[in-house]
N, C-alpha and C positions, 0 to 999 in steps of 0.2 A: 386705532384709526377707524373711521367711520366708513361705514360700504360707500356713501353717498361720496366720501372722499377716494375712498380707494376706486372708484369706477368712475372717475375725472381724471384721473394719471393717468391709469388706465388709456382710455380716451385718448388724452393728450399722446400719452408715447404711442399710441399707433397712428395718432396722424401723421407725429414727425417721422415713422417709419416710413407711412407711403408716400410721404412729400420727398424725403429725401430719396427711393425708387425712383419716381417719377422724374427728378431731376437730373436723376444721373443719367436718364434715357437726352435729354437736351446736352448732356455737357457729354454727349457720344457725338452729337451731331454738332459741335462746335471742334469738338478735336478731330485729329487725324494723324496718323503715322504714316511718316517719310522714312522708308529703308535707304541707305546711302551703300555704293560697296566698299569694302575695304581699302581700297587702293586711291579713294577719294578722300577719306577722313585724313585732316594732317595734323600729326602730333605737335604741341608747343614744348619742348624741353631742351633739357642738353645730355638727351643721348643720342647715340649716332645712329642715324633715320632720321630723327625728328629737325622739325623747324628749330633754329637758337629761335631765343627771346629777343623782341625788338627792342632796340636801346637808342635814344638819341644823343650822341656827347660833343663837345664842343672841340675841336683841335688846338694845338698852341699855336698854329698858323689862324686862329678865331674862325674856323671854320665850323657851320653847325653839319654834322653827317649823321644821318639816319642811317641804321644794319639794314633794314627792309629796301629802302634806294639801290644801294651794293646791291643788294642781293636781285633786286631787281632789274638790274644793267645787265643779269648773267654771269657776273664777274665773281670767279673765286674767293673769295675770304677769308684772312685768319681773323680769332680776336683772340689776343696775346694779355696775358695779366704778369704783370711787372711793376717794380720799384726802384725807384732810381738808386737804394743803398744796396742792393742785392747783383752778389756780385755774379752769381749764375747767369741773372738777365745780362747785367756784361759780356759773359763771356757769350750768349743768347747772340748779342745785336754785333759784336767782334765776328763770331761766325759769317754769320748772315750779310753783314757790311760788304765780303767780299765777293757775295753772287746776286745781292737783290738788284744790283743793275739789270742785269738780265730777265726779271720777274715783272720787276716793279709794273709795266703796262701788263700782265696777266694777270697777278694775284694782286691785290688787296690787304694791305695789315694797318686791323686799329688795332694799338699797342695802348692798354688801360692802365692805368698805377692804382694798385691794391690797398697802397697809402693815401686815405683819406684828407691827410695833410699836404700831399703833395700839392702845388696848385698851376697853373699855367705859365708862370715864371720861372718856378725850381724847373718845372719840365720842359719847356724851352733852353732852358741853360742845358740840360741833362744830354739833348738832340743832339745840339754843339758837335757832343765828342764823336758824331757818329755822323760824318759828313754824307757817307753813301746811302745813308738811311732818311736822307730828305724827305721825300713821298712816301713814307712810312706814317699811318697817320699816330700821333699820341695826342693821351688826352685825359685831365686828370678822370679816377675814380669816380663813382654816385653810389651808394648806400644798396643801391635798388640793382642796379647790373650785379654786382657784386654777391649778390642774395637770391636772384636769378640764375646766376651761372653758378653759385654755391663755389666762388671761388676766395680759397683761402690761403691758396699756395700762388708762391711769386714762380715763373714761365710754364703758369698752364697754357695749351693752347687747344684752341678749339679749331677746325680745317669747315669752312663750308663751304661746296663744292655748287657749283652752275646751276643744280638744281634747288638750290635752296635748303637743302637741308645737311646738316652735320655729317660728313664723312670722316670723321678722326679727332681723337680728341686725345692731349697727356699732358704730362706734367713731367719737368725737366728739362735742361739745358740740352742742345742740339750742337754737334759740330758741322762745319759748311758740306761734309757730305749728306748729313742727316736732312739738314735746311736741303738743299739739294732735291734729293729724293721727293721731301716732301712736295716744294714748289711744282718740278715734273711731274707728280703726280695731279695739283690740282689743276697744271696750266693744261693740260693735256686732256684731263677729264670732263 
């Protein structure tokens, strides 16, 4: 390489040295850090503290309900993942059939089917057997909740409390003192 070549690089890389100096002094005075405190930041997930994930689904009553509305009225919430062939969720809504009169204007339950296939008709017929459970909302599956709540199991449920964020969350069939407890605890909290 030739001096007259090597002292053109040369050159050139310490231009773009000071050029790129020089500009990071400009993109100081374009930024700026915002410190937030702890107790401000709100988490998206599905642990307990955190915000659920917002979902919009449609009801077999063709109702469209958004979680974030719920959750925005103040009103407790479950959201329940179930199938109409599982017989646990039966014995789930059997339990339950016998105290959610009592609940029904404090908590909230969208009951989701895990079954992809299920659609507004199998799930409307499914309602049927569960007369006390009217104002219960159901409403098939989406790809996308189901991948969000990371739910794979038929009666998870997830408890979200007044404040908007996840107070409880399992997996498995409840008997009406179980349902019980828990309602008391969100209608009260």
């Amino acid at each position: 390489m030739s001096p007259k070549t090597y002292f053109k690089i040369f050159f050139i890389t310490l231009a773009l040295i000071s050029y790129g100096c020089t500009n990071s002094n400009q993109l100081e005075l374009k930024s700026k850090t915002e410190n937030q405190d702890l107790n401000q930041v709100m988490i998206i997930g599905t642990r307990i503290g955190e915000i659920p994930p917002d979902f919009t689904v449609v009801t077999t009553e063709g109702k469209a309900v958004r979680l974030k509305d719920l959750i925005d009225d103040r009103k407790p919430v479950i959201v329940y993942f179930m199938a109409t062939w599982c017989p646990w969720c039966a014995k789930d809504y059997t339990a339950l059939s016998k105290i959610y009169k009592d609940y029904e204007d404090k908590v909230s339950i969208i009951s989701i089917s895990l079954d992809l296939s299920e659609d507004l008709i199998k799930l409307q017929e499914y309602k049927k057997k569960y007369p006390e459970l009217q104002s219960m909302m159901l409403a098939p599956g989406q790809e996308k909740i189901l991948i969000d709540y990371s739910a794979t199991k038929t009666t998870t449920k997830y408890a979200i409390g007044r404040n908007g964020t996840i107070i409880y969350r399992t997996i498995g069939a409840f008997d009406e003192e179980q349902w019980k407890q828990l309602l008391d605890a969100l209608s009260k909290g």
